[in-house]
N, C-alpha and C positions, 0 to 999 in steps of 0.2 A: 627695704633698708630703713625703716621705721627708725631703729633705737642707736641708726652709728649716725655722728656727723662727720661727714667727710672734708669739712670746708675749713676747720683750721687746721689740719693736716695737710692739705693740699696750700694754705695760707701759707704753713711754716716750709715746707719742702719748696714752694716757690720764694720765696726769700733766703733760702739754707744756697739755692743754684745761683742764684744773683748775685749773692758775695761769692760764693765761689768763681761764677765766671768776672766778677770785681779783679778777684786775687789772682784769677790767671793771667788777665788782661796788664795787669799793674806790675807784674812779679816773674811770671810763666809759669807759676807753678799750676801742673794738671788741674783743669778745673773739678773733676768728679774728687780727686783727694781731698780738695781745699773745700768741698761741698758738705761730705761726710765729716769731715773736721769742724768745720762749722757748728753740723748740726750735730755731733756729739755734746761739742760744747752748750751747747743750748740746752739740750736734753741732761746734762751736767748737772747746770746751772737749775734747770728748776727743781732736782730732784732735792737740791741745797736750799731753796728757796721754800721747797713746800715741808722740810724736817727742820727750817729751824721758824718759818710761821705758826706750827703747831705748837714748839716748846713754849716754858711758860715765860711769857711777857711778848712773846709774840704777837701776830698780827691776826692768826687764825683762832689763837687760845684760849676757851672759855673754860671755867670752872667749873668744873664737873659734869663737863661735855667731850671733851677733845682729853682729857686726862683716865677715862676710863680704862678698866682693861679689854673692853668690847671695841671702843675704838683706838687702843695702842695696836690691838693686832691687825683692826684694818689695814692704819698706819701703816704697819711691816709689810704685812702684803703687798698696798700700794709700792711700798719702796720694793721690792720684790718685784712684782711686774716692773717699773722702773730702770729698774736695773738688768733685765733680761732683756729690755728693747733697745738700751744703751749698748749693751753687750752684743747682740745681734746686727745690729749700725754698724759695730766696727768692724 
């Protein structure tokens, strides 16, 4: 398994259960719901963080790099994976 890192998945999945079991502990609400909830919302969250750092005056936005039409369809794609693993989550 050369080309996967496994360690901020495993990073983010062990902090998405620790609030979850936070919220059950504090609330009662089912840990595993308040877990997936969690981490939907994270997974949300960057997909909104990484569309609007590439727009222009963004964080990620260079001129005539991130504005191409080679990399708008990355873009897409990535948002595209993105949102199939958001979708699959829930």
């Amino acid at each position: 398994m050369n080309g996967i890192d496994l360690k901020r998945a495993a990073i983010m999945i062990s902090v998405c259960l620790l609030i979850g079991w936070g919220i059950q502990y504090f609330t009662g609400f089912y840990w595993l719901t308040a877990t997936l909830l969690v981490m939907i919302a994270v997974l949300v969250n960057g997909l909104i963080i990484f569309n609007e750092d590439l727009d222009e005056g963004g964080f990620d936005h260079q001129e005539g790099v991130t504005d191409t039409p080679k990399a708008k369809a990355a873009q897409n794609k990535a948002n595209k994976i993105q949102l199939a693993v958001i979708v699959c989550s829930s």
